[in-house]
C-alpha positions in Angstrom: 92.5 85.8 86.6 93.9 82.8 84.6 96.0 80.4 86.9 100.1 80.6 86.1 101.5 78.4 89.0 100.9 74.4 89.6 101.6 72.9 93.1 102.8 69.8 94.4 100.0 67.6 93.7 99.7 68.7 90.0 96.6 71.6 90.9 96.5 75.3 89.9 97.9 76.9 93.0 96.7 80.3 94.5 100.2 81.2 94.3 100.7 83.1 91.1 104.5 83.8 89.0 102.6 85.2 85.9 99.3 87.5 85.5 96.6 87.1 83.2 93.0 89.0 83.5 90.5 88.0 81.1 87.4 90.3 80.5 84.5 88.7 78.9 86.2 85.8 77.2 87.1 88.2 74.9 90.3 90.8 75.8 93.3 89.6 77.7 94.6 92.5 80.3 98.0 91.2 80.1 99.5 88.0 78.5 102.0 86.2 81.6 100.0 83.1 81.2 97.2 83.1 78.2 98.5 80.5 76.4 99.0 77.8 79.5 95.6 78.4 81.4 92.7 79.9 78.9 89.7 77.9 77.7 89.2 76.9 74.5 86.2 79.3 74.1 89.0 82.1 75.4 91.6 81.1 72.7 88.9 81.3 70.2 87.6 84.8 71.1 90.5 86.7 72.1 92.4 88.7 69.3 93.0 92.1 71.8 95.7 91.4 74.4 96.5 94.7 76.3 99.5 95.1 77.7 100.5 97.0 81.3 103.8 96.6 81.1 106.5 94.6 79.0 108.2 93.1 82.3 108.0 88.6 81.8 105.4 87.6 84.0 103.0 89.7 82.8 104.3 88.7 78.9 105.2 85.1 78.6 102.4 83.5 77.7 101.9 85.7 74.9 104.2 84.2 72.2 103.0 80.7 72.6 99.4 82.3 72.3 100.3 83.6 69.3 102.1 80.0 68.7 99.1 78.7 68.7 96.9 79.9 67.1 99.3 81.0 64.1 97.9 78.7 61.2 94.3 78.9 62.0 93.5 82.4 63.1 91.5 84.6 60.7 92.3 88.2 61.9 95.7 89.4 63.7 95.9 88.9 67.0 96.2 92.9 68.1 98.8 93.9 70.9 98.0 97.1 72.7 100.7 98.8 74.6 102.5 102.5 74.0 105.7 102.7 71.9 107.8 101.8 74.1 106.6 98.2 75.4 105.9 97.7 72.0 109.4 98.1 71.0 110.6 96.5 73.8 108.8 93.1 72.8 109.8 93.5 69.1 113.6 94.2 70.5 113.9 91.7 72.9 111.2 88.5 72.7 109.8 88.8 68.9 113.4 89.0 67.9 114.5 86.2 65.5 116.6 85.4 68.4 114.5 84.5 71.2 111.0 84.1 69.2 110.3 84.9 65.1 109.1 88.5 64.6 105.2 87.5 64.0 104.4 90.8 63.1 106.2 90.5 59.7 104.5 87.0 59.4 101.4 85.7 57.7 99.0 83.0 57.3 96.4 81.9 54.8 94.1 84.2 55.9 96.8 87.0 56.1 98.6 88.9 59.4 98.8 86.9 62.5 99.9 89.9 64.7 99.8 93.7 64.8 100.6 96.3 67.2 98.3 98.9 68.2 100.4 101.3 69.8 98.3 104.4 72.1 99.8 107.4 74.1 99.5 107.1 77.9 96.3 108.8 79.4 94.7 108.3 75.5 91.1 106.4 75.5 91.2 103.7 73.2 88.6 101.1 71.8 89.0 97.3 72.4 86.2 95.1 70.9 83.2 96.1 73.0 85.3 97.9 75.6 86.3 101.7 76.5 89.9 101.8 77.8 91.4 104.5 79.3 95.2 104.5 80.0 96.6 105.9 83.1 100.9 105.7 83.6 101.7 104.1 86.9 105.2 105.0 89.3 106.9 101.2 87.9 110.4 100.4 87.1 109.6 100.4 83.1 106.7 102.4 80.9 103.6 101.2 83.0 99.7 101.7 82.8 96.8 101.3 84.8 93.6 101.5 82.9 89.9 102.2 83.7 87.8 99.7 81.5 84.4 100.2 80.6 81.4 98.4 79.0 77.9 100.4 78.4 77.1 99.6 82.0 80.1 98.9 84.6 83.4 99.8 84.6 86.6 99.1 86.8 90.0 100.3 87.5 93.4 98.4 87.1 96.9 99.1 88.5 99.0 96.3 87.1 102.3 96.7 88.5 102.7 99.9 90.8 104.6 101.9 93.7 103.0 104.8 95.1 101.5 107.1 92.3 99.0 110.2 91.8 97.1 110.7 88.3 95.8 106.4 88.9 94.0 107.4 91.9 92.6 110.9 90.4 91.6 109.2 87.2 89.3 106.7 89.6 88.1 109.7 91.7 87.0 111.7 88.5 85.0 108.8 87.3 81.5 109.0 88.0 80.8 105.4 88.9 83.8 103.0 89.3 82.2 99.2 90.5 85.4 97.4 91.1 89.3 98.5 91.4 91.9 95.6 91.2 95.2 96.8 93.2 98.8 95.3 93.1 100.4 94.7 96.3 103.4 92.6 96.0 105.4 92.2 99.2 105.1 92.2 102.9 106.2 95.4 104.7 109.3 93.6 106.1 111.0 93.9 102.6 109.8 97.6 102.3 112.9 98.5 100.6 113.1 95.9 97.9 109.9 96.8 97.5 110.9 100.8 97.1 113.6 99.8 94.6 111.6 97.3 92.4 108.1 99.9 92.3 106.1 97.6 94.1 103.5 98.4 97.1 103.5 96.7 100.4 100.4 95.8 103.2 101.6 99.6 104.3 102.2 101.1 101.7 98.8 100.2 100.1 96.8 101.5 103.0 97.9 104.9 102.4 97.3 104.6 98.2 93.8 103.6 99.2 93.4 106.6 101.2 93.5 108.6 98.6 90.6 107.4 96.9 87.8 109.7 98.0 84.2 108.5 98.3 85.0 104.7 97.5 82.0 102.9 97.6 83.3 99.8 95.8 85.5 96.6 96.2 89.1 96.6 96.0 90.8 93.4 94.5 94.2 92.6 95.7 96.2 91.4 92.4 100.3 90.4 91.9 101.7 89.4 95.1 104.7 87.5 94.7 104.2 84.1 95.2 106.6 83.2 97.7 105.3 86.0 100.2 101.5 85.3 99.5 100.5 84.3 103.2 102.4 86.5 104.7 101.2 89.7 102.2 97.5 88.4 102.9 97.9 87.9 106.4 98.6 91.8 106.5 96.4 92.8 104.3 93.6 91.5 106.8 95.1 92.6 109.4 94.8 96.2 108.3 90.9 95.8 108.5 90.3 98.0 105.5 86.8 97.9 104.5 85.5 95.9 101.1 89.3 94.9 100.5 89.4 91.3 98.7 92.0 88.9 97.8 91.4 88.1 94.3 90.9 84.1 93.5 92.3 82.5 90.6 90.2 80.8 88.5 86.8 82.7 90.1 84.6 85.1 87.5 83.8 88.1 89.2 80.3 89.7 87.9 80.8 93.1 88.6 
């Protein structure tokens, strides 16, 4: 997870606004902050971004990724996301307005950017990786996705409330090593949380529960920033077994 927020003395914060996975160096699981925090070996290997949703922080980053690397890049840098949060970033960001429409733009060496557009619960092939796409209960056209190499694979949420076919899609597969779960506000604000499609401490308990024979970690991901103690103080509290708050900046070998 690439870091998105500074604090006071200038240092990446744990706090995060914007969300960035990175898988391998190579494929971007969302773009809210790839072009502020990756390395220079990630902005020379990543051409696959995929998209969970089209909401800002989890998009923001990825014109000034594309910014970057427009005069020197050799192949297109490849969006993945269904029709609609394709068309939503072609409507409303790569607009002429807000940003220039780089898919109608090239380079030297041709296309700078292309949209690969899939159907929700479609596998799809990014680089080296097996990607299945599972809609989530969010406030826009969301996925969660099950990634795979040859030998491990993990499950995603990005942004959810409480849903159904996510958590049957990670009982169904035959060996899961890591799930990474949103959880975004403390239970105090339950019902902002009901109305935005976010979980809470509570909320996510009962989620987990339906996951049947877990024998994996679980990865908390996208708490709001300004509730991040109190959202983590509640997660622990709840004592649920091989439950983790993910670190920014950390590489996870799983």
């Amino acid at each position: 997870m690439l870091p998105s927020t500074i604090d006071e003395d200038g240092r990446a914060s744990a706090r995060q606004h914007l969300l960035t996975m990175i898988v391998d160096d190579q494929v971007a699981i969302d773009a809210g902050c790839l072009a502020f925090s990756c390395s220079d070996l990630q902005r020379e290997q990543i051409r696959d971004v995929v998209l969970t949703h089209a909401h800002l922080d989890h998009v923001a980053g990825l014109p000034l990724f594309i910014d970057d690397l427009f005069a020197t890049t050799i192949e297109p840098i490849r969006v993945h996301g269904t029709p609609e949060m394709l068309e939503i970033l072609e409507r409303d960001i790569f607009n002429w307005s807000i940003y220039p429409r780089f898919s109608e733009l090239r380079n030297g060496h041709g296309g700078v950017m292309e949209y690969r557009a899939f159907e929700p619960g479609s596998p799809i092939s990014v680089k080296h990786l097996a990607i299945r796409a599972i809609p989530v209960n969010h406030k826009v056209p969301a996925n969660g996705y099950i990634i795979s190499d040859s030998s491990r694979s993990f499950a995603m949420t990005g942004d959810t409330a409480e849903t159904e076919e996510f958590w049957r899609a990670c009982n169904e597969t035959s060996q899961l090593d890591a799930a990474f779960i949103e959880c975004a506000l403390p239970d105090e604000m339950a019902d902002i949380a009901a109305v935005s499609f976010h979980l809470t401490p509570s909320k996510l308990r009962r989620e987990l529960e339906k996951l049947t024979d877990r024998r994996y970690p679980v990865y908390i991901i996208n708490i709001k920033p300004m509730y991040r103690s109190q959202v983590v103080k509640e997660i622990k509290a709840l004592g649920l077994p091989d439950v983790h708050i993910l670190e920014v900046g950390k590489v996870y070998d799983i």
